[in-house]
LUMSETOR-529474 format. One record per residue (C-alpha): residue number from 1; residue in one letter; x, y, z. Coordinates in steps of 0.1 Angstrom, whole numbers, plus 5000, padded with zeros to 4 digits. Each point is the difference from the previous one (the first is absolute). Example, Ala and Ser with C-alpha at 12.3 -4.5 7.8 and 13.67 -1.06 7.14 Angstrom:
# residues 2
+-----+------+------+------+------+
: seq : type :    x :    y :    z :
+-----+------+------+------+------+
:   1 :    A : 5123 : 4955 : 5078 :
:   2 :    S : 5014 : 5034 : 4993 :
+-----+------+------+------+------+
# end
This chain:
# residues 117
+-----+------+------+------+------+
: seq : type :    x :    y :    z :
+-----+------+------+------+------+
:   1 :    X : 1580 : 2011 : 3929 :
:   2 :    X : 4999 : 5032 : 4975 :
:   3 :    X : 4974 : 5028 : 5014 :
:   4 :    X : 5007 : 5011 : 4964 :
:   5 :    X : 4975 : 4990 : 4971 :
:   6 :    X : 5011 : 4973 : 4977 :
:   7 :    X : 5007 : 5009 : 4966 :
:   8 :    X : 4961 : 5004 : 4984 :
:   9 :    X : 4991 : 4986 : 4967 :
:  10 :    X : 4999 : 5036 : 4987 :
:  11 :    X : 5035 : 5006 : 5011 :
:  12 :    X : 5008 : 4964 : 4985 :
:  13 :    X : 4983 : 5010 : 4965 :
:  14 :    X : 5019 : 5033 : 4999 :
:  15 :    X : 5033 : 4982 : 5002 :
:  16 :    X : 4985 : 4972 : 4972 :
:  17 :    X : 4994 : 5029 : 4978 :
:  18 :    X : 5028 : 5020 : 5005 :
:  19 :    X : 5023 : 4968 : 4994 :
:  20 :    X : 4982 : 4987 : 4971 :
:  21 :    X : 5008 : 5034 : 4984 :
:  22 :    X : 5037 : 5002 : 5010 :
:  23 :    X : 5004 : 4962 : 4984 :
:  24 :    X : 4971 : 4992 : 4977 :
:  25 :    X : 5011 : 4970 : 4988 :
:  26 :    X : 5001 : 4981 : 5038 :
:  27 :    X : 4984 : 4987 : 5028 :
:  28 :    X : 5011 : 5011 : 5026 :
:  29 :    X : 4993 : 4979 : 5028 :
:  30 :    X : 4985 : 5026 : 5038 :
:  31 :    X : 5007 : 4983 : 5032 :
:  32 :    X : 4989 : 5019 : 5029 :
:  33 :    X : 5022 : 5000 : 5033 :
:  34 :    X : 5003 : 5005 : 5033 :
:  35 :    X : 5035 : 5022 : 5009 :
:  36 :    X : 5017 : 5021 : 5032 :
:  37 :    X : 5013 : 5025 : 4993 :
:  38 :    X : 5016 : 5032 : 5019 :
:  39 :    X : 4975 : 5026 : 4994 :
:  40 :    X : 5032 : 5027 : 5010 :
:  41 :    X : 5036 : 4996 : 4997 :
:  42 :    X : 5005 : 5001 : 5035 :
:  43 :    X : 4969 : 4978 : 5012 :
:  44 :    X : 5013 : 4968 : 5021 :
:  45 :    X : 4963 : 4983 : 4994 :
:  46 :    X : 4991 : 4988 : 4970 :
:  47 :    X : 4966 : 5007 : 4986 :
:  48 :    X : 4977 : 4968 : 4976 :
:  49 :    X : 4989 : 5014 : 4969 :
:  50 :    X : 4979 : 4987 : 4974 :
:  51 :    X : 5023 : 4998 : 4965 :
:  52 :    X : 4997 : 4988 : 4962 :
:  53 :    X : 5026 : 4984 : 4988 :
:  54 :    X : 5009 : 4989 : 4963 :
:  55 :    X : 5028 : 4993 : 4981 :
:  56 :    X : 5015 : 5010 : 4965 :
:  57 :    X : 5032 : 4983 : 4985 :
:  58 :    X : 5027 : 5007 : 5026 :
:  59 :    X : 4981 : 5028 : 5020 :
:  60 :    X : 4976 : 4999 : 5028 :
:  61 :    X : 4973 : 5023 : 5005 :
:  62 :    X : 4983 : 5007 : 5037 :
:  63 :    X : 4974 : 5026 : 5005 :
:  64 :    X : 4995 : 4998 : 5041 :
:  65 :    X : 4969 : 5020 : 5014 :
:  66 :    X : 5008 : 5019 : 5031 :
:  67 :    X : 4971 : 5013 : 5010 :
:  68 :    X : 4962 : 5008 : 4979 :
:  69 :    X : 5009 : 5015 : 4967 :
:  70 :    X : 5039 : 5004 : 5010 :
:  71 :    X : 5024 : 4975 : 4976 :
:  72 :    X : 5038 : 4996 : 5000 :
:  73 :    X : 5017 : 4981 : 4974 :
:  74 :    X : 5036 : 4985 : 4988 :
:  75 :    X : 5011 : 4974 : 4977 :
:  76 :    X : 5034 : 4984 : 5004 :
:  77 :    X : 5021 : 4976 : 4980 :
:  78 :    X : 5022 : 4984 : 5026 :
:  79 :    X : 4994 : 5007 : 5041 :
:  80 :    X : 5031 : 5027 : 4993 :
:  81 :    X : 4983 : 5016 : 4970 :
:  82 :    X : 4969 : 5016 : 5013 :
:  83 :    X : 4986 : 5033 : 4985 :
:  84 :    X : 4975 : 5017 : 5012 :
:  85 :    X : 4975 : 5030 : 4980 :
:  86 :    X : 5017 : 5029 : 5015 :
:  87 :    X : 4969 : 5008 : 5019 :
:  88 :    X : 4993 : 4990 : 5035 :
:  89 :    X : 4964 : 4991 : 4999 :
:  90 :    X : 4970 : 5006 : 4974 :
:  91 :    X : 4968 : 5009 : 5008 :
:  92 :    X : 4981 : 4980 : 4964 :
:  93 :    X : 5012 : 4966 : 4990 :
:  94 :    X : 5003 : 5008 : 4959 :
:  95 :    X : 5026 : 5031 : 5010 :
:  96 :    X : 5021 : 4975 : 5024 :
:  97 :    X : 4997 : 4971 : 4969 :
:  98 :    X : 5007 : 5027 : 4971 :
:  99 :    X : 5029 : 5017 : 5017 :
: 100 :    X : 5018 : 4967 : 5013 :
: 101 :    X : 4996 : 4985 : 4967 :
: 102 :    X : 5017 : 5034 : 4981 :
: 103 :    X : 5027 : 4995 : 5027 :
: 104 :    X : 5004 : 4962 : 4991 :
: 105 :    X : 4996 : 5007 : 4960 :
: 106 :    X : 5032 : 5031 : 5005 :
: 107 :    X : 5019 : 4972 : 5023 :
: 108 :    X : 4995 : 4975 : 4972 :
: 109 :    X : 5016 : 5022 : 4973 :
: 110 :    X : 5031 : 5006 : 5021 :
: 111 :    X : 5003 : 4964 : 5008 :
: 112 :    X : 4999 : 4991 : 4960 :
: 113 :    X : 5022 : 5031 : 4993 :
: 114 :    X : 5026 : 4982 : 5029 :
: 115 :    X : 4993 : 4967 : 4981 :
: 116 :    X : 5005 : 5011 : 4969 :
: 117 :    X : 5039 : 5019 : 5011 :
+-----+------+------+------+------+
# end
């Protein structure tokens, strides 16, 4: 069992919001999650950590809360293609959201640019 809060309905709202205006023209379906993770590279433990899941054509999204008000986030395509924001952990939800969704939108151009060669 998590000693780390599940993900609040404010936290789940901000992610609603934040998606809605990334692609106004879904619904994108939240699940919340349970999910160990290694909170350090080098950790042997793994840690549970409340996470929101969703999903948007081929990608999937995870924003994982590490501790109160601390958020980590990837989305990946494939178990091999996994990207991450750039930055280790974020201490506001909407910043982790925004700036893993401008890293998604930039890795969506090169994939169409790849396509389209």
């Amino acid at each position: 069992m998590s000693s780390i809060a599940d993900i609040t309905e404010t936290e789940q709202w901000a992610v609603s919001t934040t998606l809605k205006e990334r692609w106004p023209e879904r619904n994108i379906e939240l699940q919340l999650a349970d999910v160990e993770i290694r909170m350090y590279p080098n950790d042997r433990e793994l840690t549970e950590c409340p996470a929101i899941f969703w999903q948007v054509d081929e990608a999937s999204f995870i924003v994982i809360k590490v501790a109160e008000r601390v958020y980590r986030a990837q989305f990946y395509y494939r178990g091999y293609q996994q990207y991450g924001s750039g930055v280790k952990d974020f201490d506001d939800i909407a910043d982790c959201l925004v700036t893993m969704l401008q890293v998604h939108a930039d890795r969506e151009a090169v994939r169409n640019e790849e396509q389209a060669s």
